[in-house]
C-alpha positions in Angstrom: 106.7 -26.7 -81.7 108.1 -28.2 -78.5 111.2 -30.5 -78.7 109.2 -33.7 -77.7 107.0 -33.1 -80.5 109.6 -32.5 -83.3 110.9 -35.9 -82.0 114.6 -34.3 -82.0 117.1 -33.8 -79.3 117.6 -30.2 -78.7 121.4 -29.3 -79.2 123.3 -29.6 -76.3 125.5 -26.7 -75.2 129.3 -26.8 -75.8 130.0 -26.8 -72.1 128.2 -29.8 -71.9 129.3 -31.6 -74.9 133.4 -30.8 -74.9 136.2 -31.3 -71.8 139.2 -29.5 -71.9 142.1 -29.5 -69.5 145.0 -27.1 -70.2 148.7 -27.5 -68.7 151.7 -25.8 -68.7 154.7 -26.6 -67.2 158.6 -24.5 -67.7 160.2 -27.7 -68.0 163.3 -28.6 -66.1 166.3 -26.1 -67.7 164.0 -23.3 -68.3 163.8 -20.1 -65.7 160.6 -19.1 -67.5 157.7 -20.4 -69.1 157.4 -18.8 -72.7 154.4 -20.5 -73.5 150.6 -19.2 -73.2 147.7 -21.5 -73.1 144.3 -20.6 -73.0 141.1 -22.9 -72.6 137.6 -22.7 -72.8 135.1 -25.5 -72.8 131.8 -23.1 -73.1 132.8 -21.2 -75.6 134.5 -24.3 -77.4 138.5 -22.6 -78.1 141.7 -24.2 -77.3 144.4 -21.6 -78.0 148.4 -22.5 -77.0 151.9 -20.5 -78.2 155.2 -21.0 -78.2 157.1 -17.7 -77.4 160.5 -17.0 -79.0 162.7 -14.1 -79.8 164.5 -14.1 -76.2 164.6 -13.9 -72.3 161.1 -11.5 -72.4 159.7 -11.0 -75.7 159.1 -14.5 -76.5 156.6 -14.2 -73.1 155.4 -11.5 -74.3 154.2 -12.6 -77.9 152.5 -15.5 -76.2 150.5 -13.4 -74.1 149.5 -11.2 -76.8 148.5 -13.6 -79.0 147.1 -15.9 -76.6 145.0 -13.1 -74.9 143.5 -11.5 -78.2 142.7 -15.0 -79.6 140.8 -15.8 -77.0 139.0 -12.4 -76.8 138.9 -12.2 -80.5 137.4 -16.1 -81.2 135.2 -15.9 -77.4 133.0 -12.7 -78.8 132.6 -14.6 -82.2 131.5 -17.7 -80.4 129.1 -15.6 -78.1 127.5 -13.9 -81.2 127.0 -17.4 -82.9 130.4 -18.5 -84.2 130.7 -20.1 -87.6 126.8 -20.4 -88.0 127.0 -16.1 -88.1 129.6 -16.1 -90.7 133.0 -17.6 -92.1 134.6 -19.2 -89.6 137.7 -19.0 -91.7 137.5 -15.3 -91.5 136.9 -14.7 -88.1 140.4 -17.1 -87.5 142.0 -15.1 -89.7 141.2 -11.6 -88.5 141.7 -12.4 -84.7 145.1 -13.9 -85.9 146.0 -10.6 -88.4 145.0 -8.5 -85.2 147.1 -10.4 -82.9 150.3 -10.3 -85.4 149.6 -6.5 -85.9 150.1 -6.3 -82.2 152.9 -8.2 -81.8 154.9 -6.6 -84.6 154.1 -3.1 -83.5 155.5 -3.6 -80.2 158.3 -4.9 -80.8 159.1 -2.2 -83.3 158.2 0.3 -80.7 160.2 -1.7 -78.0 164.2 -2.3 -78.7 164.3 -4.9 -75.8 161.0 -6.9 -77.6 163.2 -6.7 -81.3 162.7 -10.2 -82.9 160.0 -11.2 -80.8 157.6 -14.1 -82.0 155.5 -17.0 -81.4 154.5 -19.7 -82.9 150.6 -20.8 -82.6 147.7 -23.5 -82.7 144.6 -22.4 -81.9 141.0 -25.1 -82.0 137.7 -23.6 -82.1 134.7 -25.9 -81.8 131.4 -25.2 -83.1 128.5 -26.9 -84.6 130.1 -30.6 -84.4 133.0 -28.7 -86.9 136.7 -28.0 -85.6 137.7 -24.6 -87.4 141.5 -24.5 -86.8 144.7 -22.5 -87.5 148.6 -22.8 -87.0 151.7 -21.1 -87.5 155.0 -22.7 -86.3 155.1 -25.9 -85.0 153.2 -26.3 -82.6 150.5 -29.0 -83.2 147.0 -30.2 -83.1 146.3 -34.0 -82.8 143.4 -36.1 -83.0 142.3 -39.5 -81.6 139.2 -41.2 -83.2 138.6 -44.9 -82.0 142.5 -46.0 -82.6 143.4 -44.1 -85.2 145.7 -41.0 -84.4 146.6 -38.5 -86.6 148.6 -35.4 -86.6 145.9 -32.4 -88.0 149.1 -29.9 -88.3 151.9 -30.0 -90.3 155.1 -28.1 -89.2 156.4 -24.9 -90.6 159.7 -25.7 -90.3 163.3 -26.2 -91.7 163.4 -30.1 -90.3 159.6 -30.5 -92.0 161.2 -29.3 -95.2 164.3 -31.2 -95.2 161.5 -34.0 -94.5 159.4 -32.9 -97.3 162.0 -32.7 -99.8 163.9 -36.0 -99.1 167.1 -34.3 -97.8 167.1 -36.6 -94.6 164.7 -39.2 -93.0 162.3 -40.0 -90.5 164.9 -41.6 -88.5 167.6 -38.9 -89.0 165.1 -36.0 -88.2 164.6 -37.6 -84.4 168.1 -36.5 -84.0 168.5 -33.6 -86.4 169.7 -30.0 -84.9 167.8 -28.2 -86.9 164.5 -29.3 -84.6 163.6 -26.2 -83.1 163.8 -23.7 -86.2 160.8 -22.7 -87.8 160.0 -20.5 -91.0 156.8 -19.0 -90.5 155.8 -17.5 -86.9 153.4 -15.0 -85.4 154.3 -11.0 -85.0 157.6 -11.6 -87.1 156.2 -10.1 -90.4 153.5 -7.5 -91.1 151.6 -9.9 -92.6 151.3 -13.7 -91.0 150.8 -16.7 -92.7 148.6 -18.9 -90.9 147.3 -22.6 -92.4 143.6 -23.2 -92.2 141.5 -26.4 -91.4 138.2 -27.6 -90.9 137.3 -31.2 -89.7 134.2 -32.6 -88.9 134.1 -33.7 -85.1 132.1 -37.3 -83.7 131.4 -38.0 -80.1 134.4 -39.7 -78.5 136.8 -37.8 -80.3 139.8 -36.8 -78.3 141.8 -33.6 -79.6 145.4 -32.3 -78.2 147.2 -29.4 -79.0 150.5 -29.1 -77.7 153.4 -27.0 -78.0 157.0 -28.2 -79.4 158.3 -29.1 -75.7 155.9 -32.1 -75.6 156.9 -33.4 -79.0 160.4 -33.1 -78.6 160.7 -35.0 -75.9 158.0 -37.6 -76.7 157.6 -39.5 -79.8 154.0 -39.3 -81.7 153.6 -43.1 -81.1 154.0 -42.3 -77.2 151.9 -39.7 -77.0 148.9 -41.5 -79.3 149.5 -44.5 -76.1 148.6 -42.0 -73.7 145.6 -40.3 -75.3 143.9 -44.1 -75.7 145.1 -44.8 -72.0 143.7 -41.9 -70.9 142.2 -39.6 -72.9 138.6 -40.6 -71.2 139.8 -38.2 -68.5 141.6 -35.5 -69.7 142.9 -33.8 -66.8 144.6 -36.6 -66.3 146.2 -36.9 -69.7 147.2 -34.0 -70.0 148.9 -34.3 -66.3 150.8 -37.6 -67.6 151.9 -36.2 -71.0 153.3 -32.9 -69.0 155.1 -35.8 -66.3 156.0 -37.7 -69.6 157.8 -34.7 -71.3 159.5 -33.6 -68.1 160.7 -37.8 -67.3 162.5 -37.3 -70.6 164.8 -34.3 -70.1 162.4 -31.4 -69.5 164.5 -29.4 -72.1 162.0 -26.7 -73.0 158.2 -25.4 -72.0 155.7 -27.5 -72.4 152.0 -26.8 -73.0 149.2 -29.4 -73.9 145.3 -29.0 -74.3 143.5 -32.1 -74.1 139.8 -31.6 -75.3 137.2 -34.7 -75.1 134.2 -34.4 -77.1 130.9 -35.9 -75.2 128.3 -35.5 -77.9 126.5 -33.5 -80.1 127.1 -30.0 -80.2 124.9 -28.3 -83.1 124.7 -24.9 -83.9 121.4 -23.9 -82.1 120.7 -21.1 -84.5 121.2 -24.5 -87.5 119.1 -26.6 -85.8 116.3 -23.7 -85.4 116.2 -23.0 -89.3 115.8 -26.9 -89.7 112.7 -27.7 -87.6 111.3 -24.1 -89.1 111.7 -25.2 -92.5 109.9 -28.4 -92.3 107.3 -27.4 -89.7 106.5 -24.0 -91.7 
């Protein structure tokens, strides 16, 4: 059965359907750039962290787990992603194999001790986004107007949030902005949170790392994405500019990912036309 018979579009590949452009930038008061990013449109995974834990480790355990997400999450996506199997499980192997590695070297390494990262990775497949965080680094979305953080942090200032111990307005100015309670390779075991959101043509994702977000409110950034987000090399190159007008105090990494259309699961759309052509 040919497609122009089944009267159905074919699916259209993820390189085709989803833009990504990935920047990172050491700030102003930084010597080195602790963050990792990682981006690929074909094989439909966004992957930033935040390093911490001091002058090398923290670029270290951004590499590592940067790298074997991206290995980890590409073979999966090249052996049929999400429509092979749980997409929840292969996120959450690929992250317990990158916080196994992580941990082990910096027990086998005194100058790695303490080392960490925090983490946000995006995988798109089959018009789904299958995502994961630890820390607090984050994972936006834009749909029409409407922009919405997809992440919430795991940190003290989120808690003190949570629990009513200070406000919105107090938290902009809180010290406590930068400490987080969960992170990657600081445990034997990590504690990542899972989600799954359906995606629509026109949406406009961005993952970013806490060096954006400190130094540009939410409402800012949402400004940009609408201004911009059409192109997203060049939002990502104004949000980077924006972060770096403000201060520059820390790394910052951003993602931007547009999605052009449709982007189903060929193996899916093959079972479908089989079962009602049979």
């Amino acid at each position: 059965m040919s497609d122009r018979c089944s009267g159905r579009a074919p699916p259209v590949k993820r390189a085709d359907a989803l833009v990504m452009a990935a920047r990172s930038d050491p700030g102003l008061l930084r010597a080195r750039n602790e963050d990792a990013v990682f981006a690929d449109a074909a094989r439909g995974v966004a992957v930033i962290a935040d390093g911490i834990g001091g002058y090398v480790g923290g670029e270290v355990a951004s590499s590592m787990a940067t790298a074997q997400l991206a290995a980890r999450i590409g073979i999966a996506a090249d052996d049929g992603g999400p429509a092979a199997a749980a997409p929840g499980d292969h996120l959450l192997a690929a992250i317990d194999a990158a916080n196994a590695g992580i941990y082990t070297a910096a027990l086998d390494r005194p100058q790695l001790a303490g080392m960490g990262t925090t983490l946000v990775v995006a995988w798109f497949d089959d018009n789904t986004l299958h995502a994961a965080h630890i820390g607090d680094s984050r994972l936006y979305r834009l749909r029409g107007n409407a922009f919405a953080q997809l992440t919430r942090d795991h940190s003290l200032l989120q808690e003190q949030l949570d629990s009513g111990m200070i406000s919105a307005e107090e938290a902009r100015h809180s010290p406590n902005r930068n400490l987080v309670t969960r992170a990657l390779g600081v445990a034997p075991v990590a504690e990542p949170d899972l989600g799954e959101f359906p995606v629509q043509a026109g949406d406009i994702y961005l993952l970013c790392s806490d060096g954006l977000t400190d130094m540009v409110e939410p409402e800012v950034i949402g400004r940009v994405l609408r201004a911009l987000g059409a192109n997203p090399e060049a939002a990502a190159d104004r949000l980077v500019q924006m972060a770096n007008g403000n201060g520059g105090c820390d790394n910052v990494s951003v993602v931007v990912v547009r999605v052009q259309g449709d982007f189903a699961a060929p193996a899916g759309w093959w079972r479908k036309l089989h079962g009602r052509f049979a």
